[in-house]
C-alpha positions as CSV (number, residue, x, y, z in Angstrom):
1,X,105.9,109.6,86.1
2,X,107.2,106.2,87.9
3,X,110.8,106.0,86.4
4,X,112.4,103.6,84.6
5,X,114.5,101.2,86.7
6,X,117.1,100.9,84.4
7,X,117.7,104.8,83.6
8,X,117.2,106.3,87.1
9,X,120.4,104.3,88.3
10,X,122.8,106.8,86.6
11,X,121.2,109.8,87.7
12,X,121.6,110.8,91.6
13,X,123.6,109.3,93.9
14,X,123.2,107.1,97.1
15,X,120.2,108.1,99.9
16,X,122.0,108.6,103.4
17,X,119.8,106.3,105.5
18,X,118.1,102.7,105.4
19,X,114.5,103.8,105.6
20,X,113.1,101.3,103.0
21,X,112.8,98.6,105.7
22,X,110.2,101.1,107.1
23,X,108.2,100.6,103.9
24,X,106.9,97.3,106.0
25,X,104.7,100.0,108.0
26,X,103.9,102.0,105.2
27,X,103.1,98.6,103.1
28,X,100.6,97.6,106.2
29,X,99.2,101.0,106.1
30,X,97.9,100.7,102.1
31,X,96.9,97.5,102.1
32,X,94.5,98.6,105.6
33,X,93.3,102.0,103.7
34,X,92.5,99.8,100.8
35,X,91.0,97.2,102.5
36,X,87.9,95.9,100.6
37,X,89.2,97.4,98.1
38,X,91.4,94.5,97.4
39,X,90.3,91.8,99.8
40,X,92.0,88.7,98.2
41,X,95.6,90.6,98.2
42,X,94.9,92.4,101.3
43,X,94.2,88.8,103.2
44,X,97.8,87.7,101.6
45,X,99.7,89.9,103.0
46,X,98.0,90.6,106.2
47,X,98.9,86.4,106.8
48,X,102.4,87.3,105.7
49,X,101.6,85.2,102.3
50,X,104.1,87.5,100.7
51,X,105.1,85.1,97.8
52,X,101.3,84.0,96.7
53,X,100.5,87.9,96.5
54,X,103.6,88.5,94.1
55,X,102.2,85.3,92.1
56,X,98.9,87.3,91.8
57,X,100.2,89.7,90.7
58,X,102.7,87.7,87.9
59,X,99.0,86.4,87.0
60,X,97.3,90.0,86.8
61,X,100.4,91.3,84.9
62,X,100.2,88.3,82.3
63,X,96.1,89.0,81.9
64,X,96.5,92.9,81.9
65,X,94.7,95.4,83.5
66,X,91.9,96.3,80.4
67,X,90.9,93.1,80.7
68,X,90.9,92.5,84.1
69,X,87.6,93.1,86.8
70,X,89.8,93.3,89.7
71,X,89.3,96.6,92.1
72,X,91.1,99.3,91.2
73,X,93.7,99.7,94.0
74,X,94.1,96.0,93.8
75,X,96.7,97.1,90.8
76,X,98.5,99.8,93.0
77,X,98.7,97.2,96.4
78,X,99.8,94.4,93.5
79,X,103.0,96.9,92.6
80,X,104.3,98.2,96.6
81,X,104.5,94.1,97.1
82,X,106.4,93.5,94.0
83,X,108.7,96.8,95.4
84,X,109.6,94.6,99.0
85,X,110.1,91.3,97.0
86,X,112.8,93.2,94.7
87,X,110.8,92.9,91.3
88,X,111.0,96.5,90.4
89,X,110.5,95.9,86.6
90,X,107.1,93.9,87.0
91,X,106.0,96.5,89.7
92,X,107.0,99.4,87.3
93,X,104.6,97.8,84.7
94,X,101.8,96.9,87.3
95,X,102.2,101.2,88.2
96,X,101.9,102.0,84.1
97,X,98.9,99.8,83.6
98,X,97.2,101.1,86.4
99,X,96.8,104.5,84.5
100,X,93.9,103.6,82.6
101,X,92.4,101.8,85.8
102,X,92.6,105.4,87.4
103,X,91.9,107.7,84.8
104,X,88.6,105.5,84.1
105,X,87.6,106.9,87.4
106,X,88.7,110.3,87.6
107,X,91.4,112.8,86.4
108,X,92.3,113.3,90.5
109,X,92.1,109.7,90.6
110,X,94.9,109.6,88.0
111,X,96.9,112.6,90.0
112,X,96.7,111.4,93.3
113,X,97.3,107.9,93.0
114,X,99.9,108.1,90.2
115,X,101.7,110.6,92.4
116,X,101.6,107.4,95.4
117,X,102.7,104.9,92.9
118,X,105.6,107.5,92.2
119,X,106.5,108.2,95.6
120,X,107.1,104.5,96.4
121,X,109.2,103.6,93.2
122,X,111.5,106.5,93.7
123,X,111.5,105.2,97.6
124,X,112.3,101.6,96.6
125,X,114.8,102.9,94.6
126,X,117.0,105.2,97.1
127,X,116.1,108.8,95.6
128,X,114.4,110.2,98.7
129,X,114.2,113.6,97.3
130,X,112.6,113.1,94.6
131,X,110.2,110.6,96.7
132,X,109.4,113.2,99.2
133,X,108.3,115.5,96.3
134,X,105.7,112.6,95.2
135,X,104.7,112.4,98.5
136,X,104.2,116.1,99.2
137,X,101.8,116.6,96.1
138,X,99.5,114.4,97.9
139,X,100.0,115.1,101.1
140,X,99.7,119.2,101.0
141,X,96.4,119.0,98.3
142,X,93.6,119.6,100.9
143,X,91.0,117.9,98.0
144,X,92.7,114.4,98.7
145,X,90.5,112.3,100.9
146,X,92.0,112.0,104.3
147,X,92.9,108.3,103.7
148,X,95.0,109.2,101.1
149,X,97.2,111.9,103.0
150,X,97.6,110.5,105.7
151,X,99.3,107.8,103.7
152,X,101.2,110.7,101.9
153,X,102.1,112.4,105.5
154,X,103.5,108.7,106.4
155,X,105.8,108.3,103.0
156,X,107.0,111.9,103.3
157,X,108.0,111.3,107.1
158,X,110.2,108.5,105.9
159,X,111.6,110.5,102.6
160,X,112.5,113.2,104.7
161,X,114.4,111.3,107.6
162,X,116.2,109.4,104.8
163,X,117.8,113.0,104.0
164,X,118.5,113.7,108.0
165,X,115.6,115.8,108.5
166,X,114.9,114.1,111.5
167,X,112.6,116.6,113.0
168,X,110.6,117.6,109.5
169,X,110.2,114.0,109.2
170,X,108.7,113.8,112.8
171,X,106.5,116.8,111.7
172,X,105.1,114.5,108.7
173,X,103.8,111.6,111.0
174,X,102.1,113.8,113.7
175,X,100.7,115.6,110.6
176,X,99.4,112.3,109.9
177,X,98.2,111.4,113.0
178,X,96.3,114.3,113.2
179,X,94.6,114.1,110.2
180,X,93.6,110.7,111.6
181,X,92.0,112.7,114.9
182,X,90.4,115.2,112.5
183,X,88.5,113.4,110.0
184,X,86.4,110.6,110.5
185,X,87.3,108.7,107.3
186,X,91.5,108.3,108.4
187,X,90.0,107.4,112.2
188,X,90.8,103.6,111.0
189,X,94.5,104.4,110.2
190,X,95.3,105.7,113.7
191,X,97.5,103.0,115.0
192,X,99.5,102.7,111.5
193,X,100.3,106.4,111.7
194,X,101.6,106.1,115.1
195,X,103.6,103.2,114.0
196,X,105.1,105.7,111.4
197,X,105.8,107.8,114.3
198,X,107.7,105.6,116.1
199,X,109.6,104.3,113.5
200,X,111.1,107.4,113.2
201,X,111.7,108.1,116.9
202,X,113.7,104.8,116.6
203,X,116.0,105.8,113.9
204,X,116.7,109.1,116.2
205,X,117.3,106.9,119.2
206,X,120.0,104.9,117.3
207,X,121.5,108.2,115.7
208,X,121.6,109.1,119.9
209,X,123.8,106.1,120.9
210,X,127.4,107.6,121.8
211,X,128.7,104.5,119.6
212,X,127.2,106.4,116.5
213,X,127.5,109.9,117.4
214,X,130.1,110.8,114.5
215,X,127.1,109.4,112.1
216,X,126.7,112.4,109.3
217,X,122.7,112.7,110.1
218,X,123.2,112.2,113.9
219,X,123.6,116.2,115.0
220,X,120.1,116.4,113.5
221,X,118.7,113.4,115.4
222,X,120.1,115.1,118.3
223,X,118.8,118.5,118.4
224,X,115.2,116.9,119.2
225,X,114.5,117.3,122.6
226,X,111.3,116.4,124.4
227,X,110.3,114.5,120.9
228,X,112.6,111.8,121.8
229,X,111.9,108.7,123.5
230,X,114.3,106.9,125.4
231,X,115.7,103.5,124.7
232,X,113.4,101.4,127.2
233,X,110.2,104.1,126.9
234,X,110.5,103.8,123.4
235,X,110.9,99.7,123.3
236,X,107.6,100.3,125.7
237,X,105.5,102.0,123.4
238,X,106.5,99.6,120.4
239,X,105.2,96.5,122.5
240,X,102.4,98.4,123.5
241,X,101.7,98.8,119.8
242,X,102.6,95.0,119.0
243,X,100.2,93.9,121.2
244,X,97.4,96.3,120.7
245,X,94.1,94.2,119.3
246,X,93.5,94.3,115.5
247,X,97.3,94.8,114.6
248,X,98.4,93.4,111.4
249,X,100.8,90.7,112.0
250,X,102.8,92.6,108.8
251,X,103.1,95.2,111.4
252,X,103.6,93.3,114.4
253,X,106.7,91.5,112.9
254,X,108.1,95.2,112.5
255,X,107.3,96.8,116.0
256,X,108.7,93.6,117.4
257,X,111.3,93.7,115.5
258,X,112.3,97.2,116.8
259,X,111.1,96.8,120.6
260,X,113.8,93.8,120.4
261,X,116.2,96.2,119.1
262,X,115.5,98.8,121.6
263,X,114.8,97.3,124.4
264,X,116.7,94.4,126.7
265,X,120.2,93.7,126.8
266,X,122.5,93.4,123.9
267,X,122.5,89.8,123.5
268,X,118.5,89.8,123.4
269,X,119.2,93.1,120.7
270,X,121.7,90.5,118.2
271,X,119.1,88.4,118.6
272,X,116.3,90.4,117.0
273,X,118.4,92.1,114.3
274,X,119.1,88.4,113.2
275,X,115.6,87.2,113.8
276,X,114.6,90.0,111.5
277,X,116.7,88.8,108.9
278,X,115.4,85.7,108.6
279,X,112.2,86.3,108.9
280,X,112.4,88.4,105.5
281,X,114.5,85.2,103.8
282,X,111.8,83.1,104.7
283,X,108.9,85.6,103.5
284,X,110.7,86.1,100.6
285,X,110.7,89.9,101.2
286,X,114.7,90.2,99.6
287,X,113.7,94.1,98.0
288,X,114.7,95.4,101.7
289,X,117.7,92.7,102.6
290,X,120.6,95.5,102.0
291,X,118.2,98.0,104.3
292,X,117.8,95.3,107.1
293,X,121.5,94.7,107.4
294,X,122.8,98.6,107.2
295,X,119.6,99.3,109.9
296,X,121.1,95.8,111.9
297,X,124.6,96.7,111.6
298,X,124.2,100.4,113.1
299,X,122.5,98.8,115.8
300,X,124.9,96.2,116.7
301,X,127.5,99.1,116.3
302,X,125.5,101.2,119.0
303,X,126.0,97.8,121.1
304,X,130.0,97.7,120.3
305,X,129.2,94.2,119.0
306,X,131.7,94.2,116.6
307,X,132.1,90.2,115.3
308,X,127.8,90.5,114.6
309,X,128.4,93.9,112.7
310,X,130.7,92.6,110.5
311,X,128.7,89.3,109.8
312,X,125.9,91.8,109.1
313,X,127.5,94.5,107.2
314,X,130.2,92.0,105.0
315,X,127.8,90.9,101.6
316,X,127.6,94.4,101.0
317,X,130.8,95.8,100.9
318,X,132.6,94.3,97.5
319,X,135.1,96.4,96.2
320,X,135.5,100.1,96.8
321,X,133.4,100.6,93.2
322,X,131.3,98.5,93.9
323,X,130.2,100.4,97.5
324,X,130.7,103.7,95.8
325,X,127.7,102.8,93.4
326,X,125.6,101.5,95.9
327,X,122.5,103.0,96.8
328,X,123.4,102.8,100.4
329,X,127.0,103.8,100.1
330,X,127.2,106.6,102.8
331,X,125.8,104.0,105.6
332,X,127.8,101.5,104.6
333,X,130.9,103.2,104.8
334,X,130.1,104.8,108.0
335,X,129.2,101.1,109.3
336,X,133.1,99.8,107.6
337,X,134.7,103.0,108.9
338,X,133.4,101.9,112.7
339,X,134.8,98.2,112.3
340,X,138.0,99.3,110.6
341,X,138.5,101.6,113.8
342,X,137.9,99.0,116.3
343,X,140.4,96.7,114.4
344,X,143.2,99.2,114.8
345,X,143.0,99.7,111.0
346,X,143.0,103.6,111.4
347,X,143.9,104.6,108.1
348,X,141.6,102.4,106.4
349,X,139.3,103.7,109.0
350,X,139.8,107.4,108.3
351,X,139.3,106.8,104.5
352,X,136.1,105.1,104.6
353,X,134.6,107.9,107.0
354,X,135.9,110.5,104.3
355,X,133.7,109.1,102.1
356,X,130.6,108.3,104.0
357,X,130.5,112.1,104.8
358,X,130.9,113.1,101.5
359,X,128.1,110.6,100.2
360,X,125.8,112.2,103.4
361,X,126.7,115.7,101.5
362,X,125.2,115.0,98.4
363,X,122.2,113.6,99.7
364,X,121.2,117.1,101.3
365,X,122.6,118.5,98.3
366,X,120.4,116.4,96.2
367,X,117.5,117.2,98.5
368,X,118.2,121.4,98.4
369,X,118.2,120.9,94.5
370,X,115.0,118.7,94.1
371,X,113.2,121.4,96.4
372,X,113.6,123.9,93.5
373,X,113.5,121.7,90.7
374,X,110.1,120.4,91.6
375,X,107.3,123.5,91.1
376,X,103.5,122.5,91.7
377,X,102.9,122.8,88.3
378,X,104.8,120.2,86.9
379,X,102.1,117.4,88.5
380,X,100.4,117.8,85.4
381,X,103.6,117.0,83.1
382,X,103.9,114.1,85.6
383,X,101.1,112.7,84.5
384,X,101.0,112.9,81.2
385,X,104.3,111.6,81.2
386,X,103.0,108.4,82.3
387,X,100.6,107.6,79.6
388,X,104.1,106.4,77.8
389,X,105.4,102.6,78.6
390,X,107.8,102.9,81.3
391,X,111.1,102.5,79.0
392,X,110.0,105.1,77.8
393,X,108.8,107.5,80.7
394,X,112.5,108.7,81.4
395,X,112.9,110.0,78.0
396,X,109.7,112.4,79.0
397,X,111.5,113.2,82.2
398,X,115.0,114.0,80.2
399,X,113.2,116.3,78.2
400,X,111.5,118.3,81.1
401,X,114.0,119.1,83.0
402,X,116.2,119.8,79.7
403,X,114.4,122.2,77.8
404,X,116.5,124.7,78.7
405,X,119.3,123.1,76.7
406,X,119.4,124.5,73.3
407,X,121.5,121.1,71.8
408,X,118.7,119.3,72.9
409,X,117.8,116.6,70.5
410,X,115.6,113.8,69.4
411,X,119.2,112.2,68.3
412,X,120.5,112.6,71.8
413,X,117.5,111.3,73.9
414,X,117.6,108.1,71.5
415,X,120.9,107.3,72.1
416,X,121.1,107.7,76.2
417,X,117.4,105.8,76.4
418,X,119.5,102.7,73.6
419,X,117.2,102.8,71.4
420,X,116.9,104.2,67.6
421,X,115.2,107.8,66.8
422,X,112.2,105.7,64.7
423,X,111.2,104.1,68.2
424,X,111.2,106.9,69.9
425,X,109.2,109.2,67.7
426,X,106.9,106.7,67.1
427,X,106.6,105.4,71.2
428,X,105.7,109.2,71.4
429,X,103.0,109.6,68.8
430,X,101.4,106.9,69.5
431,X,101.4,106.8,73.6
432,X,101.0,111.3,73.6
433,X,99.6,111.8,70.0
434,X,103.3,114.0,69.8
435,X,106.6,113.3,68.7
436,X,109.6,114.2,71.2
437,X,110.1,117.5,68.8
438,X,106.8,118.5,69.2
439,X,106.8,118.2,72.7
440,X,109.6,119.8,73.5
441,X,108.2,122.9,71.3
442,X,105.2,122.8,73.0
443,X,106.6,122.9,76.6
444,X,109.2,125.4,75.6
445,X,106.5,127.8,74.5
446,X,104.5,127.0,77.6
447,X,107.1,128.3,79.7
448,X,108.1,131.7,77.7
449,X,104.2,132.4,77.8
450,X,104.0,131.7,81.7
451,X,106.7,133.7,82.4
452,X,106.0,136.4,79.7
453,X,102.4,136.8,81.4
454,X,103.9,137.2,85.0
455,X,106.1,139.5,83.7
456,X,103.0,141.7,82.8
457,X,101.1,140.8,85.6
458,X,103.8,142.8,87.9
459,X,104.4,145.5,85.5
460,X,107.8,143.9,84.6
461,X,109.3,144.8,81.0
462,X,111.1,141.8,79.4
463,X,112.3,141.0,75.9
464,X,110.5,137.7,74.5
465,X,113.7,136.4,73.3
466,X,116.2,137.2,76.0
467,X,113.3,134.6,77.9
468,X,113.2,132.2,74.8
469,X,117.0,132.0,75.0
470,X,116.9,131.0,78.8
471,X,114.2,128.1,77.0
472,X,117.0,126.6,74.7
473,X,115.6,129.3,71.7
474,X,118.0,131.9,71.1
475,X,116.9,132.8,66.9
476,X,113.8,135.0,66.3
477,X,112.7,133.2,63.4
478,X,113.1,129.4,65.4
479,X,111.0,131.5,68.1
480,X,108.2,132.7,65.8
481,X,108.1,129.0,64.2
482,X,107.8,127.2,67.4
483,X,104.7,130.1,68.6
484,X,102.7,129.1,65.3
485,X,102.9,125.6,65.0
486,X,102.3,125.6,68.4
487,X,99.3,127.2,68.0
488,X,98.3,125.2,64.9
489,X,98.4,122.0,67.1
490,X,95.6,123.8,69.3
């Protein structure tokens, strides 16, 4: 399900690194897999019209998608623009209306490119764990046309260097490019994946300045080897890229971007990290401004420019709250930490680094627990999830990965979604033909029966209610209930 903005803030904490920037690539890669698909948006944003496409899509928002002829993918391009112009809300409704676009195609229409739409919310919004998952459903199904993994293999490169698996994430984009020398149909996405490829080569270059070498992530940029490419080799093959005939000019402002920052001397690298911030002020691209200036700042860092760091690094650190709650707290302390050193402020120094590490900590932690919290099999829960409006969807979510709690409640879910029990039993029916209770009966009993049946598949012996209790169902009679009206419902 694509989460709701306003519920997903209080679950995990901050994402280590500023890969959402990156999305730039990844945004240039869609709309050239699309393509025809969407022509009209497509031509917006390959002219860097960046503002007209959000007003399309304000326009195709307002009509709605039932009664709207536009291409299908038209709706999914209309919603990772709306992400890079920071109008989550409107691109989390775009994402829900495209359901019926999808599923009027195909039920792995619906899977696949709900599980896209998924990936790049959670990206937008920091939780690169729970991105990479998204990403990985698409990515690893070998019935996905090539286009669309590739495009997966690209997101999950960045999710996974946003968690300091630099190499993994390196792994993802040749996996990409591969798929682009293998099949025919991803030939055309050749030079985007190599542009994912080098975008994460340059955050591994950075993470291998001495400036930055105490960076939380940076031992894991480090231990590549012959993968790495060298400051000036590295600004090479950017330009290279830049200049190569047919690239988008949403692309080329990235790779210039990043051959400025690689390459030259460190006046000519201030200047590109503060060419790149204007040119997203004057596009209007403000979903990726805190991103810009945490990626800027480290650079400038690597460079000991220490008056441009702070200039860069300054509208982001408010109070020590306010940074503790920030989706990029861990970077930005590191990048305060570095400045408070060079300013003789030691102690200040010291206590800012403390918490930058710990912030890294429970990002891999985050990541370790999202790897076994996320099973193949609960794609399909995904998307049925989604059929619900997207205030909504979280409440789905809550009850998923809570059916295990046996005080879970219809009472409860109302009151941490705000809204009354009537609204949510009836947002249920009428969206999943279910109320909340029945689901959570139903999805309870689905589980003691899967692991009651691989219990007898191996020649295990297990007592049905010492697994209902590990379900949130510890009576017999509550257990016998739930099995019948379970089965009345089918």
């Amino acid at each position: 399900m694509v989460p709701s903005i306003a519920f997903i803030q209080t679950t995990w904490g901050a994402a280590g690194a500023a890969t959402i920037d990156m999305l730039l690539s990844l945004l240039s890669l869609s709309c050239h897999r699309i393509g025809h698909g969407a022509q009209a948006l497509t031509q917006l944003l390959q002219n860097l019209q960046v503002k007209e496409a959000a007003a399309m899509g304000r326009r195709r928002l307002e009509r709605g998608q039932s009664r709207d002829a536009s291409p299908v993918e038209e709706g999914a391009l209309l919603g990772r623009t709306l992400l890079l112009i920071g109008q989550e809300e409107l691109a989390s409704d775009v994402f829900h209306q495209q359901l019926k676009a999808y599923d009027a195609v195909s039920r792995s229409m619906v899977r696949w490119h709900s599980a896209l739409d998924q990936a790049w919310m959670f990206q937008h919004l920091r939780k690169p764990a729970r991105a990479a998952a998204c990403w990985a459903l698409v990515a690893n199904d070998h019935d996905v046309p090539a286009p669309l993994r590739v495009e997966a293999c690209c997101g999950l490169a960045l999710s996974l260097q946003a968690q300091g698996q630099h190499a993994s994430a390196l792994v993802a984009a040749q996996r990409a490019q591969s798929l682009c020398e293998s099949e025919e149909a991803a030939a055309p996405l050749a030079l985007h994946a190599a542009a994912i490829r080098l975008e994460i080569l340059s955050r591994v270059e950075l993470l291998h300045s001495e400036e930055l070498s105490d960076h939380a992530f940076a031992e894991a940029a480090q231990e590549l080897g012959r993968e790495r490419l060298a400051g000036e080799t590295l600004a090479s093959e950017l330009r290279t890229l830049e200049s190569t005939p047919g690239t988008p000019a949403l692309l080329r402002a990235r790779l210039g971007y990043l051959a400025g920052m690689h390459g030259g001397d460190p006046s000519g690298r201030q200047e590109a990290v503060a060419g790149f911030g204007r040119w997203l002020r004057q596009h209007g691209i403000s979903g990726i401004d805190a991103e810009a200036r945490v990626e800027g700042c480290l650079a400038l860092l690597a460079d000991r420019a220490i008056p441009a760091a702070r200039e860069a690094i300054m509208p982001l650190a408010g109070g020590e709250r306010e940074i503790e709650h920030h989706p990029l707290a861990s970077d930005i302390q590191y990048c305060l930490s570095k400045i408070h050193m060079s300013e003789g402020r030691l102690g200040e120094s010291l206590r800012q680094y403390k918490r930058h590490v710990a912030q890294a900590m429970r990002v891999v932690h985050h990541a370790a627990l999202q790897r076994m919290d996320t099973p193949a099999s609960n794609a399909p829960q995904d998307t049925v999830g989604l059929r619900l409006p997207p205030r909504y969807r979280a409440a789905y979510r809550y009850i998923i990965e809570n059916l295990h709690d046996p005080n879970l409640s219809v009472r409860e879910i109302a009151g941490r979604l705000g809204v009354t029990e009537r609204a949510l039993q009836l947002a249920f029916r009428n969206h999943l033909g279910m109320t909340p209770a029945e689901l959570i009966r139903r999805e309870r009993v689905r589980r003691i029966e899967g692991e009651m049946e691989e219990a007898s598949a191996t020649g295990g012996r297990v007592h049905m209610l010492d697994v209902a209790s590990r379900w949130g169902i510890s009576n017999r009679s509550t257990l016998a209930n739930a099995f019948k009206l379970s089965s009345m419902r089918h």
